[in-house]
C-alpha positions as semicolon CSV with decimal commas, in nm:
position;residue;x (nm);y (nm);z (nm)
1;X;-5,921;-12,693;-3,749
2;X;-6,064;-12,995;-3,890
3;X;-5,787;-13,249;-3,889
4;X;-5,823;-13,499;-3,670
5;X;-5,786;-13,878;-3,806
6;X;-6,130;-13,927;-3,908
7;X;-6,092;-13,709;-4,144
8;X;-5,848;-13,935;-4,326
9;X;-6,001;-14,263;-4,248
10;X;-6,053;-14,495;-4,611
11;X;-5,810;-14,226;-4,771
12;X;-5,537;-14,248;-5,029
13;X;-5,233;-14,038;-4,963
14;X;-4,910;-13,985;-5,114
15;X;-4,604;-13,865;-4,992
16;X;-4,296;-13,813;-5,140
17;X;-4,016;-13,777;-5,005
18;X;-4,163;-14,011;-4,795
19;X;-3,811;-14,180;-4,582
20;X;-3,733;-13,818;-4,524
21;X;-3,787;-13,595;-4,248
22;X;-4,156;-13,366;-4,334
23;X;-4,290;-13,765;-4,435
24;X;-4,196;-13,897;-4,107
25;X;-4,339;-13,597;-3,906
26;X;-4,672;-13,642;-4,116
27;X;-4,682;-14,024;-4,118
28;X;-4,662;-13,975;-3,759
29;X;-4,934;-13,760;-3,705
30;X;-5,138;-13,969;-3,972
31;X;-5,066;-14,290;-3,828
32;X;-5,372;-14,339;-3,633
33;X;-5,602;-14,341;-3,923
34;X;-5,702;-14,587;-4,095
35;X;-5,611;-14,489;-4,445
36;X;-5,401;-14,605;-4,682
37;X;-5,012;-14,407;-4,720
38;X;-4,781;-14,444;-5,012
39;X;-4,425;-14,347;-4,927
40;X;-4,223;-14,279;-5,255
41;X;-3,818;-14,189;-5,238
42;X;-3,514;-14,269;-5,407
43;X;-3,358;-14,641;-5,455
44;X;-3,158;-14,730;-5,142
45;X;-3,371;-14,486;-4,903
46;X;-3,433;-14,607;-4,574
47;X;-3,775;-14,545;-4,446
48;X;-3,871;-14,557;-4,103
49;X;-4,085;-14,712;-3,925
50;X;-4,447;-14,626;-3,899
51;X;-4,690;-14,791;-3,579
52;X;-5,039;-14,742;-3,592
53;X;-5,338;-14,827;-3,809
54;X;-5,224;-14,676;-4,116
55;X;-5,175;-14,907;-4,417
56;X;-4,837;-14,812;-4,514
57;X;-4,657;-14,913;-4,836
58;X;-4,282;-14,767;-4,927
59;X;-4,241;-14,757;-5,294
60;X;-3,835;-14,664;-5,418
61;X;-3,817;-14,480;-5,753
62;X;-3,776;-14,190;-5,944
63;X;-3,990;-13,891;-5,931
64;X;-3,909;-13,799;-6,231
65;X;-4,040;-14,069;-6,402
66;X;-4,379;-14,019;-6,536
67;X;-4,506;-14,342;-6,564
68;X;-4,417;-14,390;-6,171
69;X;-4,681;-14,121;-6,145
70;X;-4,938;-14,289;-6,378
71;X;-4,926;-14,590;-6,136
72;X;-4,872;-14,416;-5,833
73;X;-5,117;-14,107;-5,827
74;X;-5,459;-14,333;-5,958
75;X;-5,743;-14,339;-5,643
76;X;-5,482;-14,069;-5,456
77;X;-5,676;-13,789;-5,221
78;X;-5,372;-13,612;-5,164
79;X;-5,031;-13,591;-5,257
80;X;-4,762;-13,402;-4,996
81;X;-4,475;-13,309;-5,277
82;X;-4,182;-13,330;-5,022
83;X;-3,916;-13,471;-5,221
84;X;-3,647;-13,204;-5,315
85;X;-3,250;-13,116;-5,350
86;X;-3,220;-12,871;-5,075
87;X;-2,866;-12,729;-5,090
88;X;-2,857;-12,384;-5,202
89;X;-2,438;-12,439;-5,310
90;X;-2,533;-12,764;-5,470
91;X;-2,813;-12,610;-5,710
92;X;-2,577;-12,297;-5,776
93;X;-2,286;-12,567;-5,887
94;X;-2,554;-12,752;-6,125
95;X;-2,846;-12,576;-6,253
96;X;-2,941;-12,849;-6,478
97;X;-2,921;-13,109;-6,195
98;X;-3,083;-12,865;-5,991
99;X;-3,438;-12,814;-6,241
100;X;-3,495;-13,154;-6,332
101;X;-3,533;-13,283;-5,940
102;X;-3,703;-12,934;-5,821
103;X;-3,921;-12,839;-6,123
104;X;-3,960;-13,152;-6,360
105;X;-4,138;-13,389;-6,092
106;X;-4,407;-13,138;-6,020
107;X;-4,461;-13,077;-6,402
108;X;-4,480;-13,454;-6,477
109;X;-4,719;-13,513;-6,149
110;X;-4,961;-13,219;-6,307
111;X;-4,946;-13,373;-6,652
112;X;-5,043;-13,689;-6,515
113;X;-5,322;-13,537;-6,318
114;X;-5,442;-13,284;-6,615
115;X;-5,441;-13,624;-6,891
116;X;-5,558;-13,899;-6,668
117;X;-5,851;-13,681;-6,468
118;X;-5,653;-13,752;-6,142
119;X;-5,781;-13,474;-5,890
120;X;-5,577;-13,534;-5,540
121;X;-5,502;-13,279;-5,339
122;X;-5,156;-13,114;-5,382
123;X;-4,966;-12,951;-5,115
124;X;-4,629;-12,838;-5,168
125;X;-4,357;-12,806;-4,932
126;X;-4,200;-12,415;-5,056
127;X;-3,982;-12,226;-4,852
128;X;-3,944;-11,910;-4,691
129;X;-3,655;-11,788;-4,910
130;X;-3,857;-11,800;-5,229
131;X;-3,936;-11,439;-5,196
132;X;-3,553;-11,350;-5,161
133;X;-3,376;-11,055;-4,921
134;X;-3,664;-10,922;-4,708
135;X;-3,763;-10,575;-4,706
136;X;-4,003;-10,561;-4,385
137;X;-4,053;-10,764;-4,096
138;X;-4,279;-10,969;-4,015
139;X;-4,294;-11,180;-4,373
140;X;-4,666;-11,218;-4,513
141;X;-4,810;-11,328;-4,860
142;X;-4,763;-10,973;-4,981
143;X;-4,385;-10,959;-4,985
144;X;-4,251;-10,940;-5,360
145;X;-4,135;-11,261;-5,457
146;X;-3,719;-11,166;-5,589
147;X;-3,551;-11,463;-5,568
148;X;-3,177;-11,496;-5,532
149;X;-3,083;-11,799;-5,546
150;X;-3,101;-12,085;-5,803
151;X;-3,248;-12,316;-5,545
152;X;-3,531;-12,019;-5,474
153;X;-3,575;-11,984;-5,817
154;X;-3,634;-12,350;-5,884
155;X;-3,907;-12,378;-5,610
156;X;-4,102;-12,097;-5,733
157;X;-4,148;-12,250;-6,089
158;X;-4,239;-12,555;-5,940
159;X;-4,472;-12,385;-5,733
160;X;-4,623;-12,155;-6,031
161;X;-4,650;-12,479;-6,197
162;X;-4,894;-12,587;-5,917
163;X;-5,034;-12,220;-5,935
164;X;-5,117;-12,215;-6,315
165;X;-5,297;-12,623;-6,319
166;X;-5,520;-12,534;-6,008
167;X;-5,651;-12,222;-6,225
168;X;-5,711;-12,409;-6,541
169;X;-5,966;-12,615;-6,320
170;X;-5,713;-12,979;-6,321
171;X;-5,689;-12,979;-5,918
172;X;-5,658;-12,783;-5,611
173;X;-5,331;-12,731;-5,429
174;X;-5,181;-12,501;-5,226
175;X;-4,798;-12,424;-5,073
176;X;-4,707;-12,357;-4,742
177;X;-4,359;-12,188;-4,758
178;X;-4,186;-12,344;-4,461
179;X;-3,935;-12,099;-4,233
180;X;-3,654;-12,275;-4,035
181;X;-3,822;-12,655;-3,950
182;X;-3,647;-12,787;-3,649
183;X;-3,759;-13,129;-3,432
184;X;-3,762;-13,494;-3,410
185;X;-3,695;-13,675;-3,749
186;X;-3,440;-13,816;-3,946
187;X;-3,151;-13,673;-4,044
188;X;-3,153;-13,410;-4,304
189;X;-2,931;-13,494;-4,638
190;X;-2,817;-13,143;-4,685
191;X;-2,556;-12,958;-4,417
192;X;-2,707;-12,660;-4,486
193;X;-3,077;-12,791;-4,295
194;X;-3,156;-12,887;-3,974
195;X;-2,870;-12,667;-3,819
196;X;-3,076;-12,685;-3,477
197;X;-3,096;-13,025;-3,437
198;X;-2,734;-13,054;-3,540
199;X;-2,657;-12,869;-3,269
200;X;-2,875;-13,054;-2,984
201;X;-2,651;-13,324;-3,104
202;X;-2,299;-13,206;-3,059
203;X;-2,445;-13,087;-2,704
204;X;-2,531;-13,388;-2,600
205;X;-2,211;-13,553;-2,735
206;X;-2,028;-13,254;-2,483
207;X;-1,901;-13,099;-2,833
208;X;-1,867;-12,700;-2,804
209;X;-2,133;-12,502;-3,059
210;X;-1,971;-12,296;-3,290
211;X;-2,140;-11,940;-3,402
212;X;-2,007;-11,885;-3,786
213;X;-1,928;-11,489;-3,781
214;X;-2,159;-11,260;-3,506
215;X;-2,451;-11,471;-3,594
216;X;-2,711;-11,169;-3,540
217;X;-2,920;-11,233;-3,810
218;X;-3,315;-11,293;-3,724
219;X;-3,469;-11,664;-3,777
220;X;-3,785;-11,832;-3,751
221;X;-3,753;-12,177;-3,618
222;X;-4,106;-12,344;-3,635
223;X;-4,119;-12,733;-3,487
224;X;-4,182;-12,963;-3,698
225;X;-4,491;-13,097;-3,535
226;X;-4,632;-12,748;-3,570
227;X;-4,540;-12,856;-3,977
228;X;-4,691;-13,148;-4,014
229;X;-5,017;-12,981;-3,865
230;X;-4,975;-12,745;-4,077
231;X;-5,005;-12,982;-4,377
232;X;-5,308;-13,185;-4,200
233;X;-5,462;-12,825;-4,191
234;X;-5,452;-12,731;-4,537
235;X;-5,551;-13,065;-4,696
236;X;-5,868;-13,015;-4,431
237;X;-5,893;-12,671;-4,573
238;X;-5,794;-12,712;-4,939
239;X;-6,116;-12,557;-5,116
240;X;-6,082;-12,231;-4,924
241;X;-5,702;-12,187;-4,971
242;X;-5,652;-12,354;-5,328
243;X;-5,431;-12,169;-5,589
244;X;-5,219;-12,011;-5,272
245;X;-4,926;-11,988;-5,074
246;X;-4,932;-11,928;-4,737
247;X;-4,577;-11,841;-4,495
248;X;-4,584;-12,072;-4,195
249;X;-4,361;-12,027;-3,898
250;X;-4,371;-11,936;-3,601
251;X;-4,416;-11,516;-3,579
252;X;-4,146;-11,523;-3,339
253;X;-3,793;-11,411;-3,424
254;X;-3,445;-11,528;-3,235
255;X;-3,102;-11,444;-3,365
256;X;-2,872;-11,771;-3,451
257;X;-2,685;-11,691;-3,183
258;X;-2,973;-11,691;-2,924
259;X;-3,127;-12,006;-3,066
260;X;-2,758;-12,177;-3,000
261;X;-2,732;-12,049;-2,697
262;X;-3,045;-12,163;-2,604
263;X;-2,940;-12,519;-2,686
264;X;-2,639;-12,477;-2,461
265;X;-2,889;-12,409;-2,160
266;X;-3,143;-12,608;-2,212
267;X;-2,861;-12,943;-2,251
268;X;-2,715;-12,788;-1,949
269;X;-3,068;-12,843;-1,778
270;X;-3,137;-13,194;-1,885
271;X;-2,769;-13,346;-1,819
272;X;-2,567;-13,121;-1,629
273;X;-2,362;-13,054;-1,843
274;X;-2,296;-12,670;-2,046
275;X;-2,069;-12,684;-2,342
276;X;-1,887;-12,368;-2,430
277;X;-2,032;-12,182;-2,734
278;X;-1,719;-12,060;-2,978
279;X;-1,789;-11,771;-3,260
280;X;-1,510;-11,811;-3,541
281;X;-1,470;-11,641;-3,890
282;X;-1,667;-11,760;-4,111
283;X;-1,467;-11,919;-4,404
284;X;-1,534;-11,965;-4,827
285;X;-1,788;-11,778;-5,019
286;X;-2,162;-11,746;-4,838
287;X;-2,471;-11,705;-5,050
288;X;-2,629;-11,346;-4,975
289;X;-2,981;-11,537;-4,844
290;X;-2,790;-11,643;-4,548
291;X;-2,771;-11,290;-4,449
292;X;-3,190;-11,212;-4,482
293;X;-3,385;-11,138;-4,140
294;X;-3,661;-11,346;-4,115
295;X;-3,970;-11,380;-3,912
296;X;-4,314;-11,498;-4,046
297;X;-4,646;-11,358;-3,998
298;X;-4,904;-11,657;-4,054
299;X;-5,196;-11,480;-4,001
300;X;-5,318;-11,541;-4,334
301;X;-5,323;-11,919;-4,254
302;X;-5,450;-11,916;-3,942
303;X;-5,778;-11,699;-4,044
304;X;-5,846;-11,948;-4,358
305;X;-5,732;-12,298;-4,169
306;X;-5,737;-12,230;-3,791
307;X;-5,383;-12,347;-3,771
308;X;-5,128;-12,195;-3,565
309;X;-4,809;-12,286;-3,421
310;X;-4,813;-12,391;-3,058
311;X;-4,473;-12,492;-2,966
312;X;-4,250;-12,241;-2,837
313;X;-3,836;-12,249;-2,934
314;X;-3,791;-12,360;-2,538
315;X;-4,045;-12,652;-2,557
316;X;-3,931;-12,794;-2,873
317;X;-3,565;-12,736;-2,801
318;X;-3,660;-12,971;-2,473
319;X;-3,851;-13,208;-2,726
320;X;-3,571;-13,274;-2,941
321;X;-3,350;-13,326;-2,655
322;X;-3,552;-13,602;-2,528
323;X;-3,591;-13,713;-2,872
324;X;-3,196;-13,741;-2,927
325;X;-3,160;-13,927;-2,563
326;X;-3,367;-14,184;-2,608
327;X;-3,177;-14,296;-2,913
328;X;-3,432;-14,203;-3,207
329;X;-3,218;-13,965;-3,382
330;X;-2,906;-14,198;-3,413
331;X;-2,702;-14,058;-3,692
């Protein structure tokens, strides 16, 4: 797997997205090369910051404007398309709202590329959900994509988009469909992501975890480090796996309630301390995705990248604990 920092060295790269929690996973594991990052989120975003001989400049807009992208996206080698509304509820309330920050920014940054003759890189952050209620287990490329969700919906045109430009010949890109992404990072802006680390917080705090319903369904947490290699990997690898999508977790399945029980332990271990875990009713409607099985089979990815994900649900669990006590996580 060919992506260690040399690789990047005198590079371009774009990221947007770039104050929120993928960017500061990948800015992290970019930071020791001497290339040249472009962070790009919203007004008012606060980005984080970033030690290490990467030359890193934070630019607040709006993705959807195209002639941020003219500017933005000349002299770029790759462009990690982060930025997104990740609620599920929130894109089912607003459709509209829902296309135009999940669809439009990718069609605008492939216009761009297709007029201008801009050829970066593009790897898209998809997710595991795209293909909808799974029928087998464990998930590969070949599972029918059915999606049942608005928000599902949304990041499959966007990623057909990306799909459809690479085969006319614009640009390569590729999308790595992300499973449950736990870890170190900031804060996630949606309620409905980063449940794990959410609840390595409240443990710490002495707060009890609460189980919504008998949660039995299967999940595939994959740390974010494991991610952001993931990324490295594919720009590394991007003329072999151009035009794809790949599933990327990590081929091991726990139930919700393991994984939060899990947390209770392993908090126990570092402060002494086991909170009780609660199971309660769960309340209000609840999107039918919630109750998919999931587990990933990445084989695909490995055999065309050499990637693979090496932290196990224990280790990582551990990692964000340390993460959380030494004050880096502060909400």
């Amino acid at each position: 797997m060919h992506n260690g920092v040399d690789v990047w060295t005198g590079r371009k790269i774009l990221i947007t997205g770039g104050a929120g929690y993928l960017a500061s996973n990948l800015v992290r594991r970019l930071g020791d090369a001497a290339c040249h990052i472009v962070r790009l989120d919203r007004e008012g975003a606060a980005f984080p910051s970033s030690p290490g001989k990467a030359r890193i400049e934070d630019v607040a807009g709006d993705i959807r404007d195209r002639s941020l992208w003219e500017r933005l996206l000349d002299g770029t080698d790759a462009v990690f398309h982060f930025a997104a509304q990740t609620s599920v509820y929130v894109a089912d309330e607003s459709p509209s709202a829902d296309l135009e920050i999940n669809v439009a920014p990718m069609v605008a940054l492939l216009e761009t590329c297709s007029r201008r003759g801009y050829r970066p890189a593009v790897l898209f952050a998809g997710t595991a959900t795209e293909c909808g209620m799974t029928t087998r287990l464990p998930v590969d490329e070949t599972q029918p994509d059915r999606p049942i969700t608005i928000y599902d919906l949304h990041k499959l045109m966007a990623e057909n988009y990306l799909k459809y430009f690479v085969a006319r010949g614009a640009l390569h890109g590729a999308v790595l469909r992300l499973a449950n992404v736990y870890g170190p990072g900031p804060k996630s802006s949606s309620a409905e992501r980063g449940v794990l680390n959410m609840m390595v917080r409240k443990a710490l705090r002495g707060d009890a975890l609460t189980v919504y319903g008998e949660g039995n369904h299967l999940r595939d947490y994959v740390y974010v480090e494991d991610v952001a290699a993931a990324f490295c990997a594919a720009r590394a690898a991007i003329e072999r796996i151009s035009g794809l999508h790949f599933v990327i977790g990590s081929g091991r399945g726990h139930t919700i309630a393991e994984a939060i029980a899990m947390v209770a332990e392993r908090v126990a271990r570092t402060t002494g301390r086991r909170v009780p875990m609660t199971h309660t009713a769960l309340t209000g409607a609840q999107s039918p995705i919630e109750t998919r099985d999931f587990v990933a089979d990445a084989t695909r990815f490995t055999r065309a990248t050499g990637w693979r994900a090496r932290v196990s649900l224990e280790e990582g669990i551990d990692r964000t604990i340390d993460y959380f006590l030494r004050g880096e996580g502060r909400e």
